[in-house]
N, C-alpha and C positions, 0 to 999 in steps of 0.2 A: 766433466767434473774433475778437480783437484783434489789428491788423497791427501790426509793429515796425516803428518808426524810428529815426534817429539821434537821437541827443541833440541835436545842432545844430539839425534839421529841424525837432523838436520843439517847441523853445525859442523857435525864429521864431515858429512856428506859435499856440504861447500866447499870445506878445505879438501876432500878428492877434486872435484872440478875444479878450482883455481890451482893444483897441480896437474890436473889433466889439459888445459887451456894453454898452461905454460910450456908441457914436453910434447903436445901435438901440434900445436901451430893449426888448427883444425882451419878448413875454408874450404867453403865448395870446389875449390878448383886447387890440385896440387899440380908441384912443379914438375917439367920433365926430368928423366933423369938427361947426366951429362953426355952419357953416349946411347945409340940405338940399341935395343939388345938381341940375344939370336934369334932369328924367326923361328928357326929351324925345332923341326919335332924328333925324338928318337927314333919312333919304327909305327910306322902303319900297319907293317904285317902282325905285329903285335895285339896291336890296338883292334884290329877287325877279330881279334882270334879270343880277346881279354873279356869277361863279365864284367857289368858295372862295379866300378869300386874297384878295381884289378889296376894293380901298379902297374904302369910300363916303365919309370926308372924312376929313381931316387937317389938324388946326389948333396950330399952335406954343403952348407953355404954357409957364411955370417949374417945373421941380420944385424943390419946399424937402425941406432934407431937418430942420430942423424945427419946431414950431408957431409959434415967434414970426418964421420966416421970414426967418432973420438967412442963413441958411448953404443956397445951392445946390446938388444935384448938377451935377458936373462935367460936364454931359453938355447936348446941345439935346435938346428934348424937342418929343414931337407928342400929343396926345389923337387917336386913330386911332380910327375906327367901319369897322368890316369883315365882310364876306359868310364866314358861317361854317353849318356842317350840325350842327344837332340830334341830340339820340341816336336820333332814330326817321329820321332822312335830311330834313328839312327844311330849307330855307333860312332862317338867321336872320341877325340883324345882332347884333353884340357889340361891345363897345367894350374900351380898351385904353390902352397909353401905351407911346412908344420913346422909347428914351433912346438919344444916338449919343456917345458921349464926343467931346469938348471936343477934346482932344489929335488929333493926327494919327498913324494907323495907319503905325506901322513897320516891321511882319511880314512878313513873308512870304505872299504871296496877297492876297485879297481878307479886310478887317475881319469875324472872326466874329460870330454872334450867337447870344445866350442867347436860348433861348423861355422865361420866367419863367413860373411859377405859385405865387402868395403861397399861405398858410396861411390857414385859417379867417378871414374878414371880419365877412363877416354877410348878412343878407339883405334889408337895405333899400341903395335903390343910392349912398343918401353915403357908403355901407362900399367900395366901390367904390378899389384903388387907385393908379387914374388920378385919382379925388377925391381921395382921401389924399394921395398926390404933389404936387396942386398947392395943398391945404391946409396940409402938412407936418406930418402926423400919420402916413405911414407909416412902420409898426414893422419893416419891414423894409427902409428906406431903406441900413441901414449894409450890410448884404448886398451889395444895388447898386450902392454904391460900390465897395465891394471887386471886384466884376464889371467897372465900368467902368476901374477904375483900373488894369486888366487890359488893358483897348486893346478890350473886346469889346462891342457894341452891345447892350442889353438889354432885350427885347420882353415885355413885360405883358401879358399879360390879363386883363383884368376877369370874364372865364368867360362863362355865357350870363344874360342878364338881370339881372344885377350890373350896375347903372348904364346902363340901358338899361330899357326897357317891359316889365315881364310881371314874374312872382316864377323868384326864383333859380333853377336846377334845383341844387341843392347837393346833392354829393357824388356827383352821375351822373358815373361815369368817363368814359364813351364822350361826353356832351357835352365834358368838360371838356379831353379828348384833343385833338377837333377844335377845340377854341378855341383851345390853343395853338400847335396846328403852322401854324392860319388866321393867328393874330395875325403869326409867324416871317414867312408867304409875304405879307402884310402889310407887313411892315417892308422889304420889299427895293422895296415897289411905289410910298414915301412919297418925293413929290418933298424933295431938298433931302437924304435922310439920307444919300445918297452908298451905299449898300448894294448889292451883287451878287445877283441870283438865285441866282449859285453860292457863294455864301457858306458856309461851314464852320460847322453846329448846331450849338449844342449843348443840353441840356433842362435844366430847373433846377428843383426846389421841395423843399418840405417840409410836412408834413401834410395838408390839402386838394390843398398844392402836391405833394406825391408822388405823392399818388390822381394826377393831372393830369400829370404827368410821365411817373411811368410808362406811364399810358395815352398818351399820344403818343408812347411808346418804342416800344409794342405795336402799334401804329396807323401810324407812320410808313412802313412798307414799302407799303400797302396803299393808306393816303388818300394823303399829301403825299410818292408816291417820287421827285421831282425834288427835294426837298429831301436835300441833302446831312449827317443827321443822323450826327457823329464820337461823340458820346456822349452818356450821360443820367446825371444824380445825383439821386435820387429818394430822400427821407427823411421816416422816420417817415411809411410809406403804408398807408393804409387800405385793404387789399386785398381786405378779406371783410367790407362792411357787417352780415350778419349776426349775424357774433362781434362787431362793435364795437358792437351793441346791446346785447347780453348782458353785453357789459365795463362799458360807461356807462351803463346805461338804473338809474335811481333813485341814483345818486353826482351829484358836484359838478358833471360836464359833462352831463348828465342833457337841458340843453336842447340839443343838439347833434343827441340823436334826435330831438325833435321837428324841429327846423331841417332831417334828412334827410327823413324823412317828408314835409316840405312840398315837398322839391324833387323827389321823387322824383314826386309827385302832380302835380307842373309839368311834370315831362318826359315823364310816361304819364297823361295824364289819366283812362285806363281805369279807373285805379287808385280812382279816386273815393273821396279818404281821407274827405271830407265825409261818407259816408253812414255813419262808422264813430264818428263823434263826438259826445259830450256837449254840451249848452250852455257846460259849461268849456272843454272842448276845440277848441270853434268859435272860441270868443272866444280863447282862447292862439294858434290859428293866424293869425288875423285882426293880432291883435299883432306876432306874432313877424316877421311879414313885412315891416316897417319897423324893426326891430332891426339894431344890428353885434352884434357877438358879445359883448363884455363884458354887454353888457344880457341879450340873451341868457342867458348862462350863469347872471347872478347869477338873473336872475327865474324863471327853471324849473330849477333845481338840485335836487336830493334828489327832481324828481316821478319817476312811472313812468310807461309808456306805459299804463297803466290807471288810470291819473288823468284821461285824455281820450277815453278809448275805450269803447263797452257790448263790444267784440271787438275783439283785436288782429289788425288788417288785414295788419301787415307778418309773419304768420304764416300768410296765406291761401297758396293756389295763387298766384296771380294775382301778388302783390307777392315771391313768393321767386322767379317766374321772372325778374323785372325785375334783380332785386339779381341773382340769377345770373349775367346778362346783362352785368354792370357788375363782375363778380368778375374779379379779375385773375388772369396765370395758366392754371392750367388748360392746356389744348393750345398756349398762343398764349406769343410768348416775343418780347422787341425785340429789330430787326436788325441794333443800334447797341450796341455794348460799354453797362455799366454797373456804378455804382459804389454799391449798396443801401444801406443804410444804416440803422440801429436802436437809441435808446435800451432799455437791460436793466431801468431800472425804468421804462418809458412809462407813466403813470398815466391816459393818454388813448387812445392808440392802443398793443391790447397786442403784444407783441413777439412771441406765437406766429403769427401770420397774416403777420405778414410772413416771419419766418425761414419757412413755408409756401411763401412765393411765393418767396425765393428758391430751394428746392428745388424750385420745378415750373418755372420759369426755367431751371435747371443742369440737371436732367433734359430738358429742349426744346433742351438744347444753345445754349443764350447765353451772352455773356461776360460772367459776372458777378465783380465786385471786392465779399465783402460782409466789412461791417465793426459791430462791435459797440460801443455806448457805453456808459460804466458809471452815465450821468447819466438824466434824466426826460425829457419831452419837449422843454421850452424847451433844456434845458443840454446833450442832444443833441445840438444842433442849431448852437448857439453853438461846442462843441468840433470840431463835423462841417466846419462852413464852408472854415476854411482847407486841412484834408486834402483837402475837394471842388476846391476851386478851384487847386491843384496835381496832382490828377487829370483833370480837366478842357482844364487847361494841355498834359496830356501828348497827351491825344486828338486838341488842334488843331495839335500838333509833328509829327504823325505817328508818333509813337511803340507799340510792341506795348501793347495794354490788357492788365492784370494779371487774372487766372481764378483763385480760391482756389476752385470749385467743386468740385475734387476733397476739397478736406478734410472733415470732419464739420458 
């Protein structure tokens, strides 16, 4: 169902989006930057020794918000490396970027913070966008402007091995959970950003970034419950890797599966996707692992998972219990209001899995606000922005969060 507003509310509200449209350049697939960036991590000894949320460095950067570098976000910024838990409970190190707006906190309380999680990157770590940031190539720059311009500090994650050593685990929710709410407890711990422990969350993404969001909506009570999480806005989320194989596996985003495949086999090695592949298949993964996503997409478009496979491994036992594992939903529900969200023609991620999860969310009894768009994925999301970020607004007012869970 579609929520009503007023005409006035409205009207504001388009004119954010057609300047959000204008300063993001928004598209499934952002550019690389112009050169590789460092692979290199600070200290493992560190990091095996650090609790979650435990900085291992933090070093001041620019963020541009575009490639020729003319125009800054508003905000001081840090390139953050921090002690984060893997989907199997391991210590890792991930890297990230806080942004503390420029202006001075007027509110009431302590300055909030978004725990961000961007959309599809890619899988080589210049896709990274804490490298995007301080290259001025990220596509969702104008987002975080709009976030900052808000008074709220905005915490990035780069996810797990995005910009750091090892290949991606892309699309594991239960990694991507804990890298956000780490990044959050993170940001309060960075000398200099002026931030509270007790600080007022809130969770933010759309597409990789929803998988991600919601998952630290769903995780929050459990890993990070000193973090004071008011709300989540979680869009276009990929709730059932499954079905979104069957949606894209041989269409235009077609290398997307493969991209999960790889990450999923980084985060369970068990999985050992290796012993399931052709010489094409070897060589495409081999590839694809220093790819962002526009490359990506163009270069494996239209294949199918049996273009790289003698047997489809993400149909065995072994890979449906993983995906399971990482299915959102189901008995588990966040302890933080939320505001769901879904393109009606998503040509990427399809809109039955998630209206899904919102009904197993509203049957778990959470406060969910779910809202329907009439646009695809990118245009979504573009329309989505400003209604999030006045929902958003209302959770850090103290205000009752809105429940449409009783209607159909």
């Amino acid at each position: 169902m579609r929520l009503t507003y007023s005409t006035r509310r409205l009207v504001g509200s388009l004119a954010v989006v057609a300047a959000l449209a204008a300063s993001t350049g928004l598209a499934v697939a952002a550019a690389a930057p112009s050169a590789p960036a460092d692979r290199s991590a600070p200290g493992a000894n560190k990091t095996a020794s650090a609790g979650p949320g435990d900085v291992v460095s933090a070093e001041p950067f620019t963020a541009y918000a575009d490639p020729g570098k003319v125009t800054t976000l508003p905000a001081k910024a840090w390139k953050v490396h921090y002690r984060s838990t893997s989907a199997t409970g391991g210590a890792i190190e991930v890297s990230g970027a806080l942004l503390v707006p420029t202006a001075a906190w007027d509110g009431d309380g302590p300055r909030p913070v978004i725990g961000y999680s961007v959309g599809t990157h890619g899988m080589g770590d210049q896709c990274a966008p804490s490298n995007y940031l301080a290259d001025g190539r990220e596509n969702e720059a104008g987002v975080m402007r709009t976030l900052l311009q808000s008074g709220w500090a905005v915490a990035v994650t780069d996810y797990q091995n995005l910009g750091t050593p090892g290949t991606h685990t892309y699309a594991v929710g239960r990694a991507e959970g804990h890298a956000v709410l780490d990044m959050v407890r993170a940001a309060t711990k960075v000398d200099g950003a002026g931030l509270a422990t007790d600080a007022p969350v809130g969770l933010w993404g759309y597409s990789q970034g929803g998988q991600s969001t919601a998952w630290g909506a769903q995780l929050a009570a459990s890993y990070a419950p000193e973090l004071r999480v008011k709300g989540a806005a979680p869009g276009g989320v990929p709730a059932d890797l499954p079905r979104i194989r069957d949606f894209v596996d041989g269409g235009p985003f077609s290398g997307l599966v493969l991209m999960a495949g790889v990450g999923y086999d980084a985060a369970y090695p068990e999985l050992n996707l290796d012993s399931y592949l052709t010489a094409a298949g070897k060589a495409a993964v081999a590839d694809i692992k220093d790819d962002c996503v526009a490359e990506a997409t163009s270069k494996y478009a239209f294949r199918r998972i049996a273009d790289y496979t003698t047997t489809d491994p993400t149909r065995t036992e072994a890979w449906k219990a993983r995906f399971n594992a990482n299915r959102l939903g189901g008995a588990a529900k966040p302890s933080a209001p939320v505001y769901l969200y879904h393109g009606l023609a998503d040509e990427l991620v399809p809109y039955d899995q998630a209206a899904q999860l919102r009904k197993e969310w509203c049957g778990n009894g959470a406060d969910v606000e779910w809202t329907t768009y009439p646009g695809e994925h990118v245009t979504a999301y573009i329309e989505a922005v400003p209604l999030a970020v006045e929902w958003m607004r209302g959770r850090f007012a103290g205000q009752d969060a809105p429940n449409n869970c009783s209607l159909p």
